[in-house]
C-alpha positions in Angstrom: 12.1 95.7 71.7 10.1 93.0 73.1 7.7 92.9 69.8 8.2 93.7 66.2 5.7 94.4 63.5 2.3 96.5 63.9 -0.7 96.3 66.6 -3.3 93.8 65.4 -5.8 95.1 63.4 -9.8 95.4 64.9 -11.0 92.0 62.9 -14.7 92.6 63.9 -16.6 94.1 61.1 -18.8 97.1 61.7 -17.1 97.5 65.0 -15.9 100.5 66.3 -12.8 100.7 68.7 -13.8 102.8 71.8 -11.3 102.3 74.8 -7.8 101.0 75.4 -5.8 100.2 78.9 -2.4 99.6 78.1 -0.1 98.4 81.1 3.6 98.1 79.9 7.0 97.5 81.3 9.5 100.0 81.2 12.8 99.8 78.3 16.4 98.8 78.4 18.0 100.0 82.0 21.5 99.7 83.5 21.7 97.1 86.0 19.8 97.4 89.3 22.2 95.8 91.6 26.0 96.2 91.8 27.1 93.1 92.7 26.0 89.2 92.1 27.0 86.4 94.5 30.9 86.5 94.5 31.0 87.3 90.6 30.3 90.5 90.6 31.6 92.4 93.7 31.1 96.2 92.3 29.7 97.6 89.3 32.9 97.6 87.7 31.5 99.5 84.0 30.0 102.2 85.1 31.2 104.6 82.7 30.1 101.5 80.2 26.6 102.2 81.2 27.0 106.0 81.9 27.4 106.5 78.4 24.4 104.9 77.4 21.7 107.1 79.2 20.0 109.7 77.5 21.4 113.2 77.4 20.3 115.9 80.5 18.7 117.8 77.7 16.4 115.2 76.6 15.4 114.1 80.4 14.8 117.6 80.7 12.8 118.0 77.4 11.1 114.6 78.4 9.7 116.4 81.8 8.6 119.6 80.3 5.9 117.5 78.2 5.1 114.9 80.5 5.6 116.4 83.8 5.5 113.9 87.0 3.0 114.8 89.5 3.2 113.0 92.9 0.3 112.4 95.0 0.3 114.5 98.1 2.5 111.9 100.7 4.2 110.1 98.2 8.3 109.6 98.8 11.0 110.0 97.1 11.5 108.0 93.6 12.4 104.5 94.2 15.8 104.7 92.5 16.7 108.1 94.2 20.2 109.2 94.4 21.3 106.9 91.5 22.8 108.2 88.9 23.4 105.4 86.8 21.9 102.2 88.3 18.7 101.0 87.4 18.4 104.7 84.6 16.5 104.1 81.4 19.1 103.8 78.4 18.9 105.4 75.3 17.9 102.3 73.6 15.0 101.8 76.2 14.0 105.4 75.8 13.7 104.1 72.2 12.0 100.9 72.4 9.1 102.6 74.1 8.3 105.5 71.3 8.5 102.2 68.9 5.5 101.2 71.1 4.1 104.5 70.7 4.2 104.6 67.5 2.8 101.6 66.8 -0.2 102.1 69.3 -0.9 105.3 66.9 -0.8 103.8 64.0 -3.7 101.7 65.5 -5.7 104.0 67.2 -5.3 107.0 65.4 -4.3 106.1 61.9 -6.2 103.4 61.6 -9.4 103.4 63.9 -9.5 107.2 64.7 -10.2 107.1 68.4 -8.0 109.4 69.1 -7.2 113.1 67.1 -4.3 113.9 64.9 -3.6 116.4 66.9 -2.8 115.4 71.2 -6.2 116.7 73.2 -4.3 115.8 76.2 -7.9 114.8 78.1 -8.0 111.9 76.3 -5.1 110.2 78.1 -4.4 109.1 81.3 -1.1 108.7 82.5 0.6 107.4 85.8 3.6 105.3 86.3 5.3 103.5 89.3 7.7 106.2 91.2 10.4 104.7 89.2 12.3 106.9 86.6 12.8 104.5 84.4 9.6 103.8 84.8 8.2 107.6 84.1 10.6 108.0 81.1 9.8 105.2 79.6 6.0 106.4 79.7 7.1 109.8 78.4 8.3 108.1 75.4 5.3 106.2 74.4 3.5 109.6 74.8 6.4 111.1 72.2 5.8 107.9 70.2 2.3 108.5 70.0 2.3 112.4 69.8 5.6 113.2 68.4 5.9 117.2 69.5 5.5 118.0 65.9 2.1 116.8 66.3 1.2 118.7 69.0 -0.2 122.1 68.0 1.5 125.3 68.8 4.4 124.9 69.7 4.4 121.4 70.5 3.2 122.7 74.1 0.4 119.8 74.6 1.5 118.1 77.8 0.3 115.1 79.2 0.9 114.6 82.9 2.2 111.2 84.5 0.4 110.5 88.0 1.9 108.6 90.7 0.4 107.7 93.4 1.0 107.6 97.5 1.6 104.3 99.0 -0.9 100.9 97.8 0.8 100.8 94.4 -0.9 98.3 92.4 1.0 97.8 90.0 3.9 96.5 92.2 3.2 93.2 94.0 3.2 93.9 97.9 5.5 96.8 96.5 4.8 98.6 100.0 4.9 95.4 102.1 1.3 96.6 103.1 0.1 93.0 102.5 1.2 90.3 105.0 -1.4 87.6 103.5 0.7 87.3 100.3 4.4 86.0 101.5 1.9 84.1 104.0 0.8 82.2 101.2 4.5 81.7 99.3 5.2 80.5 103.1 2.5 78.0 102.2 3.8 77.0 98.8 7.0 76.2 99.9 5.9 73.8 102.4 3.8 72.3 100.8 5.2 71.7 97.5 4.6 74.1 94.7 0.8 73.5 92.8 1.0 71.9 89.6 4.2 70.8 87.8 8.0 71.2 88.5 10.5 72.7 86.2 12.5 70.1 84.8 15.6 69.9 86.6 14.6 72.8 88.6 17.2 71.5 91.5 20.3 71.1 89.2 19.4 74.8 88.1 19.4 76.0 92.2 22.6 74.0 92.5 24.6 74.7 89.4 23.6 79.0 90.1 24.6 78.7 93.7 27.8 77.1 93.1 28.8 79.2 89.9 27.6 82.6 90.9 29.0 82.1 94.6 25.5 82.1 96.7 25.2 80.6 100.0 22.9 77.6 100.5 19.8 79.6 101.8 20.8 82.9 100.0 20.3 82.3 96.5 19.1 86.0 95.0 17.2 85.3 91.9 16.0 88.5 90.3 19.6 89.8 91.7 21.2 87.5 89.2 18.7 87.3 86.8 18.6 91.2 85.6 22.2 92.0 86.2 23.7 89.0 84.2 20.5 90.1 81.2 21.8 93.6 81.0 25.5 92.2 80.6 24.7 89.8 77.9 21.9 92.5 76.3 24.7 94.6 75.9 27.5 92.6 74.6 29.5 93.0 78.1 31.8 89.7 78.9 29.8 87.6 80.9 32.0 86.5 84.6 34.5 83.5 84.3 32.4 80.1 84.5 29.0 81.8 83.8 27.2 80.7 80.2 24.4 82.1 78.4 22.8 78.7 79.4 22.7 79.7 82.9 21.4 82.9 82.3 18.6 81.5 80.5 18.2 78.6 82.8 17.9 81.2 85.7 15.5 83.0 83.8 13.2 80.6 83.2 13.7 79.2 87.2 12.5 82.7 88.2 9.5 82.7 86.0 8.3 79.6 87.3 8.3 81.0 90.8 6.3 83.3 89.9 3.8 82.1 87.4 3.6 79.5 90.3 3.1 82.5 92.7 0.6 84.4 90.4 -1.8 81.5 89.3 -2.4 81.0 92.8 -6.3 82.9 93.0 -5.7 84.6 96.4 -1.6 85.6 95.6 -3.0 87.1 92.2 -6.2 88.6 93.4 -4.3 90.8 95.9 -0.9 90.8 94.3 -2.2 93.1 90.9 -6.1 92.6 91.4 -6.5 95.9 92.1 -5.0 97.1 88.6 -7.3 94.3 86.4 -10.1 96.4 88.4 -8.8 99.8 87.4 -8.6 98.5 83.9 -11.8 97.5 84.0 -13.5 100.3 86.1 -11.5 102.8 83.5 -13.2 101.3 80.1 -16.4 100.8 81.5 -16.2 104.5 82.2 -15.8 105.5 78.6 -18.3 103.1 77.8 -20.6 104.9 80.3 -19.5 108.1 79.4 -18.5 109.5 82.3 -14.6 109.2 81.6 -13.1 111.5 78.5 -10.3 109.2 78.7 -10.1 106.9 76.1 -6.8 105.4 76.5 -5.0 104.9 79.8 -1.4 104.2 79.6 0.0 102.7 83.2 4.2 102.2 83.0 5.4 99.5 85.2 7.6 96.6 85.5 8.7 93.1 85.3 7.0 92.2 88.1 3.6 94.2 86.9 3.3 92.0 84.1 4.2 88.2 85.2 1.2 88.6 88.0 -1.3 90.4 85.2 -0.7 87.5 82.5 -1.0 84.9 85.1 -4.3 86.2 86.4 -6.0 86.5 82.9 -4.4 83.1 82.1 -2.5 83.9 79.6 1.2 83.3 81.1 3.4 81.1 78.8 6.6 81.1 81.5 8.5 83.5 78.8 9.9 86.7 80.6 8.6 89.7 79.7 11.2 91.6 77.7 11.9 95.4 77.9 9.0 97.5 76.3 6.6 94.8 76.8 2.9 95.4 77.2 -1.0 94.1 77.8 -3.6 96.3 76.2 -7.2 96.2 77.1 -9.5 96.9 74.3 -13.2 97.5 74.1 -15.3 97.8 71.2 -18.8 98.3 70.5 -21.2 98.2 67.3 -24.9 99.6 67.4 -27.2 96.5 68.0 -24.3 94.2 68.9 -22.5 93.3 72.5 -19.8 95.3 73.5 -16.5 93.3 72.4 -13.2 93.3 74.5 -9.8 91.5 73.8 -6.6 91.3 75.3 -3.9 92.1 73.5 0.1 91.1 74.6 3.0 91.8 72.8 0.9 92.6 69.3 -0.8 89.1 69.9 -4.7 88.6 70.4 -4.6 86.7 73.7 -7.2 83.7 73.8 -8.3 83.8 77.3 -9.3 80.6 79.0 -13.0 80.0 79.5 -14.6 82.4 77.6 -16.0 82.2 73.7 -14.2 84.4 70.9 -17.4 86.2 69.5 -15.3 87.9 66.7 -12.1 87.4 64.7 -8.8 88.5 66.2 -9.7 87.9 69.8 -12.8 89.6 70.5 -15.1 88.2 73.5 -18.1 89.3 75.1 -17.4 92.0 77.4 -19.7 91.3 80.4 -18.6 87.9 80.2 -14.8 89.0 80.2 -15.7 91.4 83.3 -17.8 88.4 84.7 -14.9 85.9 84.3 -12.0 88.4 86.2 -14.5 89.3 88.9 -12.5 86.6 91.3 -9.4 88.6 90.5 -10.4 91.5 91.7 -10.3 92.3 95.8 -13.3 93.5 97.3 -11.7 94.7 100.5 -7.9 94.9 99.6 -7.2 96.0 103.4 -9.2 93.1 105.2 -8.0 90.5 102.5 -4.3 91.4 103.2 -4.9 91.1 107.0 -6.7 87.8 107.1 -3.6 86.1 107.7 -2.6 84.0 111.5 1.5 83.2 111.0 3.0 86.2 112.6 6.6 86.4 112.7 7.0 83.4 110.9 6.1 84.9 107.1 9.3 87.6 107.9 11.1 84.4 106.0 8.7 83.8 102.9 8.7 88.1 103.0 12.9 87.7 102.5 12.3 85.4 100.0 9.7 87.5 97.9 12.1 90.5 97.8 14.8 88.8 97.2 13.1 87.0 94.4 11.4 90.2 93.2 14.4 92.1 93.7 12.5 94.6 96.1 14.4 96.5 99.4 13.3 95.1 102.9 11.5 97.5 105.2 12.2 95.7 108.6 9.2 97.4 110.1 7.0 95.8 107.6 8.2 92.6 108.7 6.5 92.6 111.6 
C-alpha cells in the first residue's frame, strides 16, 4: 500500500475532530493498455492477471453493500467491456480496506466522530465511473465498517454516487474544457515554468529508442503504468528495459504534470472544482446543514498529482496505489476552527499559511481564504475563454496521451 503505520493523531488539545474529506486513488489494477511502443505488442499474461482479480462472489458481495448509483445521463463505465484490463486486483481490493481500517481507528476508535455501529447518513460516497475505482471505494467502506459491524445482518449499505458528465475529479476527463491543453500548448512553446528535470532529454531519447516510440509519439502514462504493473508484480520486464527506466519514466511523467498542475489557471480548472466540494462539504457540517461527516471521493492518479500541486504540497513522487488526501476540520469552544491536510498519514505543511496547532493544524478561514484562487467561479466561461481553435487538437493529443485518457475527436474541435 502506498502508506504504512496509523493516521496521525489530532495533536491539538481540547480539540474535537468534526469533519473529514478524503480523496484517494484507487488499489493495485491489471494493466490499462495492451501494448507499449514495440515491446509489448499484446497483453501476452492475461491469464497472469486473470487470476489475480477478486472472485465474482465478492464483486457481487461488494455491490450488495455499496451499491453504484449513476446520475440520470451518465454512460457506461469507463473500462466497460473489459474483463481483465484496468480490474482492481485482489491485492488492491486489499490495500484499500487497510486504508479503511486505519481511517477507523482514527475517527471512530480514537476521536468518536463516527458510531461503532455504520449510520450510513454519515457518509458520502461517489467515485469516478471507473470499477476499479468503485471497488476500491467499497473496500475502504468494508475497511471502516467491516459487515460484522454493521447491525442486523450486516445490511447497512452505503451507496457510491457517480455523477453525469463534468467529472471533477478527472482532469478535462470529458474534454469539456478547451482552455486547459490551450495552456499545455503554451507551456510547450514557451519552455516549461520553473526548473528542468535533470537530463530530462536523455530520458525522452533513451524511452523512445528502448521502448520503440516514434519521434513525436512518445506515450508516457502508456509506458509508465504498464511497465509499473509488470515490475509490481514480479513479471520479467521486456528485453533492454531496466528498472532505471521505469523509474526514470516515472519521475519524467510527474514533472509534466506537477509542471502542468502548479500552473494557477491549469489547476484552478483542472481539479478546482473538487478542492471547492471539499470545502463546501466541511463547511456544511460545520454549519450544520450536512449530516455527513466524512465524505469519501475514489479517484485516480491523475485526481491526486493536480490536488497536491494546487495545495502546494507536490514533492514530484507518484502517487502509489491506495494513496490518499484527507481534509480535516476541527473545532474547540472559544477557539478558531482548525483544518489540516493530511497525505499519505503525513500532516502536510501548506505554503503560506501559520500552523496554529501541533500536527498540522491551521486556521480554517485562512486555509479557505488561501485556496480561494483554486477554485473556479464560472467553470463553463473559464474553460471557454480560450482563442487557438484547431490548433490546441495537438496539446489535446498530448494531454491524453500523457494522462492516458481515450480521444473523443468531436471534442477536438
Amino acid at each position: 500500500a502506498a502508506q504504512a503505520g496509523p493516521y496521525p493523531v489530532l495533536g491539538a488539545p481540547g480539540y474535537a475532530l468534526r469533519g473529514m474529506a478524503v480523496v484517494s486513488r484507487h488499489g493495485d489494477r491489471a494493466p490499462i493498455s495492451r501494448s507499449v511502443g514495440t515491446v509489448v505488442k499484446s497483453l501476452d499474461e492475461e491469464a497472469f492477471w486473470r487470476a489475480r482479480l477478486p472472485a465474482e462472489a465478492d464483486l457481487k458481495r461488494w455491490l450488495e453493500l455499496h451499491p453504484v448509483r449513476l446520475a440520470p445521463g451518465a454512460g457506461p463505465a469507463m473500462d466497460a467491456g473489459e474483463e481483465v484490463l484496468g480490474q482492481l486486483t485482489t491485492r488492491g481490493a486489499a490495500e484499500l480496506r487497510g486504508l479503511g481500517e486505519a481511517l477507523r481507528a482514527h475517527i471512530v476508535d480514537r476521536e468518536g466522530m463516527l458510531g461503532e455501529v455504520l449510520a450510513p447518513g454519515d457518509i458520502y460516497a461517489r467515485s469516478t465511473n471507473s470499477r476499479r475505482t468503485q471497488q476500491s471505494l467499497q473496500n475502504v467502506l468494508l475497511g471502516l465498517y467491516p459487515e460484522e459491524g454493521r447491525g442486523v445482518n450486516g445490511e447497512a449499505v452505503v451507496p457510491i454516487e457517480v455523477r453525469a458528465g463534468g467529472e471533477s475529479m478527472i482532469p478535462n476527463g470529458d474534454k469539456d474544457c478547451p482552455r486547459i491543453p490551450e495552456i499545455i500548448m503554451d507551456m510547450r512553446e514557451n519552455g516549461y515554468p520553473g526548473y528542468q528535470l535533470p537530463r530530462h532529454e536523455a530520458i525522452l531519447a533513451e524511452a523512445r529508442a528502448t521502448l520503440g516510440y516514434p519521434a513525436d509519439g512518445m506515450k508516457w502514462s502508456e509506458a509508465r503504468e504498464v511497465l509499473t504493473c509488470y515490475d509490481a508484480h514480479g513479471l520479467a520486464l521486456p528485453a533492454g528495459v531496466t528498472v532505471e527506466l521505469v523509474d526514470d519514466i516515472t519521475d519524467y511523467t510527474a514533472w509534466m504534470w506537477s509542471k502542468w498542475f502548479s500552473d494557477p489557471e491549469c489547476g484552478r480548472l483542472s481539479i478546482g472544482r473538487l478542492v471547492g466540494e471539499c470545502i463546501g462539504r466541511l463547511d456544511g457540517v460545520l454549519d450544520g446543514w450536512d449530516e455527513t461527516k466524512l465524505s469519501l471521493m475514489s479517484g485516480h492518479d491523475s485526481t491526486l498529482v493536480p490536488l497536491l500541486a494546487v495545495l502546494g504540497t507536490y514533492d514530484g513522487s507518484w502517487p502509489g496505489y491506495a494513496s490518499y488526501v484527507a481534509f480535516e476540520v476541527a473545532t474547540k469552544d472559544g477557539a478558531p476552527t482548525i483544518a489540516r491536510v493530511v497525505y499519505n498519514h503525513e500532516p502536510q505543511a501548506l505554503p503560506g499559511l501559520e500552523q496554529i496547532e501541533e500536527g498540522g493544524w491551521v486556521d480554517w478561514e485562512a486555509f479557505k481564504e488561501g485556496m480561494a484562487k483554486w477554485i473556479p467561479k464560472d467553470f463553463e466561461r473559464e474553460c471557454k475563454q480560450c482563442g487557438r481553435g484547431a490548433e490546441r487538437s495537438a496539446a489535446v493529443l498530448e494531454m491524453a496521451a500523457t494522462l492516458g485518457g481515450a480521444i473523443d475527436p468531436g471534442k477536438l474541435q
